[in-house]
N, C-alpha and C positions, 0 to 999 in steps of 0.2 A: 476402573481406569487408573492406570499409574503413568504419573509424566517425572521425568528427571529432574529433579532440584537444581536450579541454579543458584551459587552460595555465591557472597560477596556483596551482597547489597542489601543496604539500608534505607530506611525512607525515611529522611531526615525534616522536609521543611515541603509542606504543603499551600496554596492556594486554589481560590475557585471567589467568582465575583459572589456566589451564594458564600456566604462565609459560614452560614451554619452547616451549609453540606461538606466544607472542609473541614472541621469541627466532628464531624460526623464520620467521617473518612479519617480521620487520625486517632480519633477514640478505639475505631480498631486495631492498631497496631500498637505493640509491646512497646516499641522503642519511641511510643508518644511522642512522632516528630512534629514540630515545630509549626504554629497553624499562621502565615502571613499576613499581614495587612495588604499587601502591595505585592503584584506578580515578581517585579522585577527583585525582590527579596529574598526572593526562591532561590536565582542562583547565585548566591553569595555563601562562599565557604565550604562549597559542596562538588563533587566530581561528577556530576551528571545531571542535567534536566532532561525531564521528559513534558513532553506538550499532548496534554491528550487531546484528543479529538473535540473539539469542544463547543461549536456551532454547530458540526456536521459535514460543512464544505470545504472547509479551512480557511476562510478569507479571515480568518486572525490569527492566523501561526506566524504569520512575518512580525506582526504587533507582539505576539507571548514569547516568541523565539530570541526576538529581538536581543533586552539585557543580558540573557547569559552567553551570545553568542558573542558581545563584544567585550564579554567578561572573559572572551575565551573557554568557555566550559562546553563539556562535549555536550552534546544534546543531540536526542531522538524527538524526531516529531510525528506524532499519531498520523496514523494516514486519515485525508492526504497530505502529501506537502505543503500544497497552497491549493486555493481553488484555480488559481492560472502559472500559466507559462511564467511570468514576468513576474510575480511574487517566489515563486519557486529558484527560477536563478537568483535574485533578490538574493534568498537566503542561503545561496551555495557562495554567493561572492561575499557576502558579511560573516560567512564561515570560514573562507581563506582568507579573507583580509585579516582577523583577527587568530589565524593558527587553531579555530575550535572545530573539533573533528563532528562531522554530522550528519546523520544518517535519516530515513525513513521508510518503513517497510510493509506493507502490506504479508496479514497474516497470513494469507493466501500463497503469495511469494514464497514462504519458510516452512508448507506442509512436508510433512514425510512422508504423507499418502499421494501428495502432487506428484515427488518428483520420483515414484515410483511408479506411475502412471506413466509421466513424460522416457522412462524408459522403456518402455513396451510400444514405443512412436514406431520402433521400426516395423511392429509387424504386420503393420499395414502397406507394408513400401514404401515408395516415396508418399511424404504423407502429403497431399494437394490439396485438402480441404480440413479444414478444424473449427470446433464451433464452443464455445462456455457460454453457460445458461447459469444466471441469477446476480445476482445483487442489489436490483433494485431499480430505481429510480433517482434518490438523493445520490450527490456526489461521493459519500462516505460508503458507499454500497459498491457502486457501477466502478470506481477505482480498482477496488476489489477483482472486477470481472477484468478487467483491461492488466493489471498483474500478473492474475492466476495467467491469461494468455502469453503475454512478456518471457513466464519462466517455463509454459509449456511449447512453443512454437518459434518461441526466438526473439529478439529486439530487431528492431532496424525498420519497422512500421513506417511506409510513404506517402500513404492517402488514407483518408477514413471516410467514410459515408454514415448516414442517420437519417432513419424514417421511423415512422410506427406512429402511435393517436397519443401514445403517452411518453413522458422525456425519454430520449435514450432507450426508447425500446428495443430496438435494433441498429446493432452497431457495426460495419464490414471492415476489418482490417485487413490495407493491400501491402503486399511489399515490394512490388513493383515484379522485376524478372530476377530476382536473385534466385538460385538453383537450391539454396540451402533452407527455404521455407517455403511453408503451405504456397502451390502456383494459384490457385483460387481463392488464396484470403484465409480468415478466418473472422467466424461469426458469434458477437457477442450477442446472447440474449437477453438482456437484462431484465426486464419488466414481465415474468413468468408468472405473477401472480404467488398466492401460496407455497409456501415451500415448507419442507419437513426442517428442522430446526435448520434454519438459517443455510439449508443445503446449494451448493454449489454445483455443476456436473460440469463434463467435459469431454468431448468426442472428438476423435480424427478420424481420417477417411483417406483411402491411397486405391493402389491397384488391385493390391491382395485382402483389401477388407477394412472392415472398419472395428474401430473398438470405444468402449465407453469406460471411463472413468467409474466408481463407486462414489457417494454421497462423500463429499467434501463438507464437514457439518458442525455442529458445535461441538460432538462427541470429539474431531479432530483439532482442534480451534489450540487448545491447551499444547498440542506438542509442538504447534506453527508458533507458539507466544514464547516457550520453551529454549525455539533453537533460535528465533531474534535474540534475547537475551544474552546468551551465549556471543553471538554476533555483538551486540552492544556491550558485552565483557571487555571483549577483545580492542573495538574502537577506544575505550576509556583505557586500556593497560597500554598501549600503540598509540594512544592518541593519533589514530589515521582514520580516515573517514572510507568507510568500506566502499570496494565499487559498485555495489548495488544499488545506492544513492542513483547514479545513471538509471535504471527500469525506472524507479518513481518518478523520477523528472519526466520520462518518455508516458508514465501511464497518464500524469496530469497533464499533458501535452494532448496525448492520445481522447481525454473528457473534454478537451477545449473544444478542440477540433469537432471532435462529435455533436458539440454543443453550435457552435456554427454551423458545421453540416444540415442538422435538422433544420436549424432558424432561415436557412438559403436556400434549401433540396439541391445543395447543390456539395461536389467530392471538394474534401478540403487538405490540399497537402500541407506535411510536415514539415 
């Protein structure tokens, strides 16, 4: 496997509440950056934070995001966003309030193997139904799935529905009558059980046939980290906040929603 180097970056000043494991995580880098006492330490001095993933659901990105965003510094934040709606815009308005360019991406979103896929829509005809299977359960997962759909079938998602015995098993995005996506929806599978390294699929369906996606998997994972990067090159040299930020706002919109759906049995618009 060869994935393209992205040059330009340094990892300068590290934290994590476990401080041995930042400690640990800076031991392996050459340019032995800097291990913090204090999150908000992180973005002092520095042209970029990154917020990884660090609960799993992200109900403390708005908390981590927080100091460098009104430091001004660009920052990427691990998907997801937030775990809700209202922490998410939270941090789009404490990003333009303070001019700091910010972004979040699901790896899913930035495959090479996706949006080669998403080209092959047509040969189904119009496509009327579409379906992705996998991610899970946790919010860090099923974002994932609600993404990969965003960049395969379009934005503009106006109802969601949720059933199934476990969270988010089954998740149906409507878009209501718009001519330009899936007329039947499309259907997230999340809770597939087992899967081969962390594999993803993806199906559409239309007049003239259907097609299926290849494993979206860890083997692909490295070229979708690859072309974010790049992406987050460019937000730090422009200091603009790309427009894709909008899909993540809509996918963590899209878990809210699902997550009411279930707890109501009842369709919950956006």
């Amino acid at each position: 496997m060869s994935v393209d180097f992205v040059e330009g970056f340094r990892l300068a000043r590290v934290w994590d509440e476990d401080r041995a494991a930042a400690e640990c995580l800076a031991a392996v880098f050459a340019d032995e950056p800097e291990v913090c006492d204090d999150f908000a330490a992180v973005s002092d001095d520095v042209d970029l934070v990154f917020v990884a993933d660090c609960n799993g659901d992200g109900s403390d990105h708005l908390e981590l995001a927080r100091p460098g965003l009104e430091k001004g510094v660009a920052t990427f934040v691990d998907k997801p966003l937030a775990l809700t709606g209202a922490d998410a815009r939270a941090l789009i308005r404490l990003a333009d309030a303070h001019g700091a360019p910010l972004t979040s991406i699901s790896i899913l979103r930035a495959l090479p193997k996706a949006e080669l896929f998403a080209r092959r829509l047509g040969e189904v005809g119009e496509v009327q139904f579409g379906s992705v299977q996998g991610g899970g359960t946790a919010m860090a997962g099923h974002v994932h799935a609600a993404s990969l759909a965003l960049g395969l079938f379009g934005n503009g998602v106006e109802s969601v529905r949720a059933m199934g015995e476990t969270e988010l098993q089954m998740v149906h995005l409507g878009y209501g009558d718009r001519a330009d996506r899936p007329r039947r929806g499309v259907a997230l599978n999340c809770d597939v059980g087992a899967v081969w390294h962390c594999a993803f699929h993806a199906s559409a369906y239309g007049p003239q046939g259907a097609i299926h996606s290849p494993p979206l998997s860890d083997w692909d994972f490295p070229f979708g980290a690859a072309a974010i990067l790049r992406i987050v090159k460019e937000m730090v040299q422009t200091r603009r906040s790309p427009a894709i930020i909008g899909d993540m706002l809509e996918a963590v919109a899209i878990c809210e929603a699902a997550r009411e759906a279930q707890a109501t049995g009842e369709p919950v618009k956006l």
